[in-house]
C-alpha positions in Angstrom: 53.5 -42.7 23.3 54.0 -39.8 21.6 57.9 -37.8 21.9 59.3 -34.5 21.8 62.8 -34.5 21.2 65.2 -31.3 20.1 69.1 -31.0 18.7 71.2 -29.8 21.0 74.6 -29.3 19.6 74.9 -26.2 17.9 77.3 -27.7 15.6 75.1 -30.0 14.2 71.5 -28.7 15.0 70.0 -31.1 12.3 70.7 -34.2 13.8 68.5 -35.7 17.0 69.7 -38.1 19.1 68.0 -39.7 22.2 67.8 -42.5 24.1 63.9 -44.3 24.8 62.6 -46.5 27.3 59.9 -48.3 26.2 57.9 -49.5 28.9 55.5 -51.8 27.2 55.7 -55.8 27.2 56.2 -56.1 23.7 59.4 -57.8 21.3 58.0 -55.3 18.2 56.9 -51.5 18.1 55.5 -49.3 15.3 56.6 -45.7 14.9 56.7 -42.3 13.0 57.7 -39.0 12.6 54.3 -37.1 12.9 55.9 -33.0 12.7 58.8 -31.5 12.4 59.8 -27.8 13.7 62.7 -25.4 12.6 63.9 -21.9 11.7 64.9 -22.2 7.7 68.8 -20.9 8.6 70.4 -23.2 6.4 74.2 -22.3 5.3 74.5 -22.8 2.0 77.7 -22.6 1.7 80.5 -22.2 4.6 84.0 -21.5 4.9 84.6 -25.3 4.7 83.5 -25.3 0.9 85.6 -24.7 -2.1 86.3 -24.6 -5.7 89.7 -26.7 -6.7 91.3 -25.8 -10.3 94.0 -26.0 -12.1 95.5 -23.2 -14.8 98.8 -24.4 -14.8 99.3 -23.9 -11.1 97.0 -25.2 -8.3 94.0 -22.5 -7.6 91.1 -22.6 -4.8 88.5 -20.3 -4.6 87.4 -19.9 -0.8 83.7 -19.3 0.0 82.0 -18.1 3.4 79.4 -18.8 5.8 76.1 -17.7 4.1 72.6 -18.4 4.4 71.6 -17.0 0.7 73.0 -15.4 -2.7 71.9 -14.5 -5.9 73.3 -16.0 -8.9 75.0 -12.7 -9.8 76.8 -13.4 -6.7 78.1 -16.5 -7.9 79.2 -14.8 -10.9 81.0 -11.8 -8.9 82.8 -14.8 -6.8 84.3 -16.2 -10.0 84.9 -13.5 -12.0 87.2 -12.4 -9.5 89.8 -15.2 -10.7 91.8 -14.1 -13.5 91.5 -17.3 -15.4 87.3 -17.0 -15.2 85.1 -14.6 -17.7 81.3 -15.6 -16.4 78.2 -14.0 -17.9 74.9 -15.4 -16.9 72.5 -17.4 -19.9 69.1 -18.5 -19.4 69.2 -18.6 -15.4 72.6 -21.2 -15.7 76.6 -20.0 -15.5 78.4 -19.2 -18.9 82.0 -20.0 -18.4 84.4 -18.4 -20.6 88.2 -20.0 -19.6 90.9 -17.3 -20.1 93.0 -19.8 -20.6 93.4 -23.5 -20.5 92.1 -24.9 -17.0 90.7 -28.2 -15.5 87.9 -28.0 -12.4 88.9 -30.3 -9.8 85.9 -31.7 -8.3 83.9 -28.8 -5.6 82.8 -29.2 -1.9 79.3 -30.5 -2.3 77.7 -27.3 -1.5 79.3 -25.3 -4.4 78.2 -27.7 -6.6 74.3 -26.6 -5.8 74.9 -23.6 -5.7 76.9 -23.6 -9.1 74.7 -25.9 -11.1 77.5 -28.4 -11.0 75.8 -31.1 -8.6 75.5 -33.4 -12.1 78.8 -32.5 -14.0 81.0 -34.8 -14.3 84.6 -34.1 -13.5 87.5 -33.2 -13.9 85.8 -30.7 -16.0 88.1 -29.3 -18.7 88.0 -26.2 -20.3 89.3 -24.7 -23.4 90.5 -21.2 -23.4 88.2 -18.8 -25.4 85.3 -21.9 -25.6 82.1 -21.0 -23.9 80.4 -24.1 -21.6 77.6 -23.2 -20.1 77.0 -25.4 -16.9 73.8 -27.4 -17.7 71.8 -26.8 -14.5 70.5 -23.6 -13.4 72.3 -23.1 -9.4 70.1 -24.1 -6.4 69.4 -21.5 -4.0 66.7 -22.5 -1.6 65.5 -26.5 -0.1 62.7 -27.6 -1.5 63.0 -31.1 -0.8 64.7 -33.0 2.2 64.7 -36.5 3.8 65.0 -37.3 7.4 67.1 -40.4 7.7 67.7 -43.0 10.3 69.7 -46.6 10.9 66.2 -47.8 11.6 63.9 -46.1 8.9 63.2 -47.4 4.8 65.5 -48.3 2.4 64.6 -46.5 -0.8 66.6 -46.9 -3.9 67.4 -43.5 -5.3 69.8 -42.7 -8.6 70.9 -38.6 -8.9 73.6 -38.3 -11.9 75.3 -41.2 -11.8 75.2 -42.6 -8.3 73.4 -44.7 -6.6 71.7 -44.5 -3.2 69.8 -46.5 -0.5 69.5 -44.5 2.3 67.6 -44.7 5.4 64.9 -43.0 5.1 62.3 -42.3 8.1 60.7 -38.7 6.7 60.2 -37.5 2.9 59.4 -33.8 2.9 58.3 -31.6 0.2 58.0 -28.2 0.7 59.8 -24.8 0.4 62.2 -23.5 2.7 62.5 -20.1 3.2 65.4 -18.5 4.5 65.1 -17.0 8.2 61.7 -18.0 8.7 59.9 -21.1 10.4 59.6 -24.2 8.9 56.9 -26.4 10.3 55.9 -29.9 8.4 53.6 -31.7 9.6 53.3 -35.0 8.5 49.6 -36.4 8.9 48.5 -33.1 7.5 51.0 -32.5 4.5 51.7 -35.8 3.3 51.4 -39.9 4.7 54.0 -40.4 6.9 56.2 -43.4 7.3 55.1 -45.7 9.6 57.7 -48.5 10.6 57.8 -51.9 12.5 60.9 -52.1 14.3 62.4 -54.7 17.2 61.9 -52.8 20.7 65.3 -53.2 21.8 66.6 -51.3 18.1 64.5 -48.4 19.2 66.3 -47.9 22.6 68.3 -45.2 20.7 68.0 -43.1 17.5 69.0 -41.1 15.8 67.7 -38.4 12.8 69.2 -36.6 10.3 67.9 -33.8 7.9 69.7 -34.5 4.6 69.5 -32.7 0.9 67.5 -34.5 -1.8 71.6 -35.7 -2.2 71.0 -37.0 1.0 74.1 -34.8 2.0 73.8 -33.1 5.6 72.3 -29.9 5.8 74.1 -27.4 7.8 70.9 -26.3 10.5 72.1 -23.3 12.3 68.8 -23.4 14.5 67.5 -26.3 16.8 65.4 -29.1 15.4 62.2 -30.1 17.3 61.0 -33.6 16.0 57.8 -35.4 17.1 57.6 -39.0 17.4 54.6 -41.3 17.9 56.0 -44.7 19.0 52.9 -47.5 20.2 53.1 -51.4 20.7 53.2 -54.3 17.4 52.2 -57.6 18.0 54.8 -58.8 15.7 56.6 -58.2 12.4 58.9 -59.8 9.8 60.5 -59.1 6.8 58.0 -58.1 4.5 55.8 -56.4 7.3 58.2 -53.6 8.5 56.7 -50.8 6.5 53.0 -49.9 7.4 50.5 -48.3 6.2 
């Protein structure tokens, strides 16, 4: 059986939901995600994101709905507070505090698109000290996971968190803004191939997630092609397959 499903709520065009009706006289099925198709408009940041600090009054710096910038963007956008000198070192933020200030934690977004996804904070700053964020900012995908209730659990550790998400798709490629993104599976990579109970499999539902396996904002539909066919049985060291 092979499935073409689509999102269909603009405001969350990179999740797929469906209900299936599997017709076959069987208690198991095995199933993949064989391609996936898009149009790479991802927000990076949107007028939900933010920067919290803290100069001796409570500060937040306000960002917009934007598919790409450049770091000397970034730099503009924070130069513009008072309490922020910023000058640009080896690809990576130099932050030179005006005075005294502590950086509440930002809206995950910011944090890519800062370097700041592995700072730990609060982050304090001395005035007149330099810190130059350690990770150079994140301005295009290059890898994303589609995750299910029903797909692998894989043990993942970014900074100092843990993860074991659901994964049902591990893509590696470049996204590039505005244009189409097209990954197909059995062509680009080995796809995950799962045993699942057929009743589980009534409904699902996919999710394009950040290598932070944060929700990617998808302003254009995702088409998702599923190949679904009867299992004999399975247990529970037989749900993955090759």
């Amino acid at each position: 059986m092979i499935c073409s499903i689509k999102s269909n709520d603009p405001k969350k065009y990179n999740t797929v939901s469906f209900n299936l009706d599997i017709t076959w006289n069987c208690s198991y099925v095995k199933y993949y995600v064989s391609s996936i198709n898009t149009t790479g408009n991802i927000l990076l940041t949107t007028t939900d994101d933010f920067i919290n600090y803290n100069d001796g009054s409570d500060n937040t710096i306000r960002f917009e709905n934007k598919f790409n910038y450049t770091i000397n963007e970034i730099k503009n956008i924070l130069n513009k507070e008072s309490a922020f000198e910023v000058s640009i070192k080896d690809r990576k933020l130099a932050i030179t505090p005006t005075k005294d200030i502590v950086i509440q934690k930002p809206s995950h977004r910011v944090s890519l698109i800062t370097g700041l996804y592995n700072t730990e904070f609060p982050l304090v700053l001395k005035s007149g000290i330099e810190y130059i964020i350690n990770d150079i900012p994140i301005f295009q995908h290059s890898k994303l996971y589609l995750v299910s209730l029903q797909g692998q659990a894989v043990y993942s550790s970014i900074g100092n968190k843990e993860y074991t998400p659901s994964v049902i798709a591990n893509i590696d490629t470049m996204i590039i803004d505005n244009k189409p993104f097209i990954y197909n599976f059995e062509q680009q990579g080995k796809p995950i191939k799962i045993k699942t109970n057929t009743d589980s499999l009534k409904y699902l539902e996919m999710r394009l997630v950040d290598f932070c396996y944060e929700p990617i904002v998808l302003q254009s539909p995702l088409f998702i092609t599923l190949k679904i066919k009867p299992c004999n049985s399975a247990d529970i060291y037989d749900v993955l397959t090759k």
